[in-house]
C-alpha positions in Angstrom: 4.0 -32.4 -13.8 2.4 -35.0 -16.1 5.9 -34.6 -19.0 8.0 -35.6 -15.6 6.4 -39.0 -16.1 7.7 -39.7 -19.7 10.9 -39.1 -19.3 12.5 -42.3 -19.8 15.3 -42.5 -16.7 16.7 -45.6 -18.0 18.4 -43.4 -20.6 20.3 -41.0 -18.2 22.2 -43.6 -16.7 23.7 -44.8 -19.9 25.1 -41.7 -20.3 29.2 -41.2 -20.0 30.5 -38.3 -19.5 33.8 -38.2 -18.8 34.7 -35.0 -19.6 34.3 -32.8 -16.3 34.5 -29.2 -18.3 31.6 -30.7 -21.0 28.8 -28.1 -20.7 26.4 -31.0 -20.5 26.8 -31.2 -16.8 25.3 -27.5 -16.9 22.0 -29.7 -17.5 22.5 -31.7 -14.5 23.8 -29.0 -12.4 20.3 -27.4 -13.1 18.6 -30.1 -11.8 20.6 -30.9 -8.6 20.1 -27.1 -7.9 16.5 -26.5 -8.7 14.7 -30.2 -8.0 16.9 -31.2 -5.2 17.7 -27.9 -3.4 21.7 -28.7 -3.2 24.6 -26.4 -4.4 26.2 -26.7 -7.2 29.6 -27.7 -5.6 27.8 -30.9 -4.4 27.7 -31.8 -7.8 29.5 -34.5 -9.1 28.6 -36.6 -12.0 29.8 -39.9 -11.3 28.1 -39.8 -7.8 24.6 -38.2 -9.3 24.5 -41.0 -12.0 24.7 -43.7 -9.7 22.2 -42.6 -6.9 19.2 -41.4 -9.0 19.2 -43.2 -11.8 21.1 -46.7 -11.2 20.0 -47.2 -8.1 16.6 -45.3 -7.3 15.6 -45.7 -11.3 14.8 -42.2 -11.4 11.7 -42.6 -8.7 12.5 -39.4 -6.9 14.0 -38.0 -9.8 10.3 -37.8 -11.3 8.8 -36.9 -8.0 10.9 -34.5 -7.3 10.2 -32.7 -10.4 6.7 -33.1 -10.4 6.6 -31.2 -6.9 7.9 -28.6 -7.8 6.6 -25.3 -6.9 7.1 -22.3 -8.8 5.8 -20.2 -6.1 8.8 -20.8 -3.6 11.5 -20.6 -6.5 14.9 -19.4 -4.6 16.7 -16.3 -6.5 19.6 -19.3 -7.3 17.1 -21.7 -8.7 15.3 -18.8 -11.1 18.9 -17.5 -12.3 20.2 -21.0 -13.1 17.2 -22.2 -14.6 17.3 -18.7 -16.8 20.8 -19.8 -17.7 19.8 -23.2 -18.8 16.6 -21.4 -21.0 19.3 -19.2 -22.6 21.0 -21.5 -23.7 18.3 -24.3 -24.6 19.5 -25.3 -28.0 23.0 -26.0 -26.8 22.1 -28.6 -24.6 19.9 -30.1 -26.6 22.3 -30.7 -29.3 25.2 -31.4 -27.7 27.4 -34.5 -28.7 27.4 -35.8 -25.0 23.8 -35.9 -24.5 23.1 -37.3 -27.8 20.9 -40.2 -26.3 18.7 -38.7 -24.8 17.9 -35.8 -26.8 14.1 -36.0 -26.2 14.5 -36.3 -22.7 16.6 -33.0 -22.3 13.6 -31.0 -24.8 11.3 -32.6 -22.2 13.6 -30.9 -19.4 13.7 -28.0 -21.2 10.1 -27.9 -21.4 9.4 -28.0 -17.1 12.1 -25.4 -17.1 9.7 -23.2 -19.7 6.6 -24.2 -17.6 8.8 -23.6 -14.0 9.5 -20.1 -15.3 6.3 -19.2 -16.9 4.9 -20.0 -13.2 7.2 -18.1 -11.3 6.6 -15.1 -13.6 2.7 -15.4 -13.0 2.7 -16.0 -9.3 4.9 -12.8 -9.2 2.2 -10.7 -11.4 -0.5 -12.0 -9.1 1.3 -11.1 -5.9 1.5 -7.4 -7.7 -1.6 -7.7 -8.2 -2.4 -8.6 -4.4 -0.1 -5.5 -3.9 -2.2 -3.1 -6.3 -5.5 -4.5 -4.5 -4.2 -3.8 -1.1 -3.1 -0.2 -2.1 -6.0 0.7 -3.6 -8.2 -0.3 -0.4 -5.3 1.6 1.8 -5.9 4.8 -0.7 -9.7 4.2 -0.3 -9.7 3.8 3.2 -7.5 7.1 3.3 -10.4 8.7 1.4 -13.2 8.0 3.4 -10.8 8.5 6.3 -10.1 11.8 4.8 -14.3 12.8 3.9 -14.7 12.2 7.9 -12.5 14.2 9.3 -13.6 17.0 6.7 -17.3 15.8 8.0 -16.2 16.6 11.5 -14.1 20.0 10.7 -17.5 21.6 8.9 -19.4 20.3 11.8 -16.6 22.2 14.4 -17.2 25.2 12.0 -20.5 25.4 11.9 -21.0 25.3 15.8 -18.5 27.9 16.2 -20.6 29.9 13.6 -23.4 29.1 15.5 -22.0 30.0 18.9 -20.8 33.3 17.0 -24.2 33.6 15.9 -25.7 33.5 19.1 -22.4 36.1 20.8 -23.3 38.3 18.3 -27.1 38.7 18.7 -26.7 38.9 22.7 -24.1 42.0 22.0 -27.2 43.4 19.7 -29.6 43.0 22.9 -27.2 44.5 25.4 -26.9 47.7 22.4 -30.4 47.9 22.0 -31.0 47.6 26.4 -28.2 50.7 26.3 -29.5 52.4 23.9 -33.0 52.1 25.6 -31.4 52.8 28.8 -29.8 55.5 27.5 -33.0 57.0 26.2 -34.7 56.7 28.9 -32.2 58.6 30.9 -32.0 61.7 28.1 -36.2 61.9 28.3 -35.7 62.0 31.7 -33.3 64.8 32.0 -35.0 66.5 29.7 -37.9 66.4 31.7 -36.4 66.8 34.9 -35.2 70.7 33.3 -38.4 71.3 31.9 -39.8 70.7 35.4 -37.0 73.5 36.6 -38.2 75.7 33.9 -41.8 75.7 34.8 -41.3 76.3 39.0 -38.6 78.6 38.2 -41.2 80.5 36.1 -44.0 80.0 38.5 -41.9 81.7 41.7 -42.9 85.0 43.0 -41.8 88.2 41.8 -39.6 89.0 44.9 -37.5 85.5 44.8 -37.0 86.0 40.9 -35.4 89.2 42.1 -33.5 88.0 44.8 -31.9 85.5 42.8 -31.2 88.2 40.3 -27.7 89.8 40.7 -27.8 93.6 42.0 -25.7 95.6 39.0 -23.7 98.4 41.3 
């Protein structure tokens, strides 16, 4: 971050604060947490003051803050920089850090900018989200059209095969019913044929085959 690079280090470690309950260490506490990936308990002021800005002049200090990444916030680095957003103005005009009151607005600032990143880069991974759902529900769809596809296709060669059980049924009928006619013109010719010999027989068979009445 380009404000990382005018803060003026030389500044921090003039500071003295002796007071171990101040709420300016809350500021520092911050840092240690969010830039340097340490818990709080390994704060201790004395000990901070003297390795980043006495001896290292605040080298990493500005590196460390100019890497960082928004993206890979920890849930304790976003809820203590929240902390030190709520609670901006009180830090920024407390007695202790007095000296370098520009510096802490310019803190304050890459705490706004760390925040307003970590916000984004969680809308866009809803986003990512959202995108990914809708081609899931859109795959689901056309998913969903096949199988439909396929079902009508099952339905209409069952219709089809119905179709086709049907019609032979109507040829068997219709080979009966021929059959059947067939048979009927035949009997009915067959007695006719009775008829007519039974007619044409001489006179003395008719009256054998007629019953004698005693």
């Amino acid at each position: 971050m380009g404000i990382a690079n005018t803060i003026n280090t030389e500044l921090f470690k003039k500071l003295e604060m002796e007071e171990r309950k101040s709420e300016s260490h809350e500021l520092f506490k911050w840092i240690i947490v969010t830039f340097y990936k340490e818990p709080v308990s390994k704060y201790y002021w004395e000990n901070f003051n003297e390795q980043v800005f006495k001896e290292d002049k605040g080298h990493d200090f500005k590196e460390r803050i100019g890497k960082i990444s928004a993206a890979e916030m920890k849930e304790e680095e976003r809820v203590s920089t929240e902390a030190l957003l709520k609670n901006r103005q009180k830090y920024i005009d407390h007695p202790d850090l007095a000296s370098v009151k520009e510096e802490v607005k310019k803190l304050v600032k890459i705490g706004d900018l760390v925040m307003m990143g970590n916000e984004l880069t969680k809308e866009l991974a809803q986003e990512e989200k959202n995108i990914e759902l809708k081609q899931v529900d859109t795959r689901s769809k056309e998913e969903l059209a096949q199988k439909c596809v396929l079902k009508s296709n099952a339905t209409k060669e069952r219709i089809d095969l119905s179709d086709k059980y049907i019609e032979t049924l109507e040829d068997v009928d219709q080979s009966l019913a021929r059959k059947e006619s067939i048979y009927s013109l035949a009997a009915s010719e067959g007695h006719k044929i009775i008829q007519d010999l039974r007619s044409s027989q001489p006179k003395f068979l008719r009256a054998i085959q007629t019953p004698i009445v005693t």
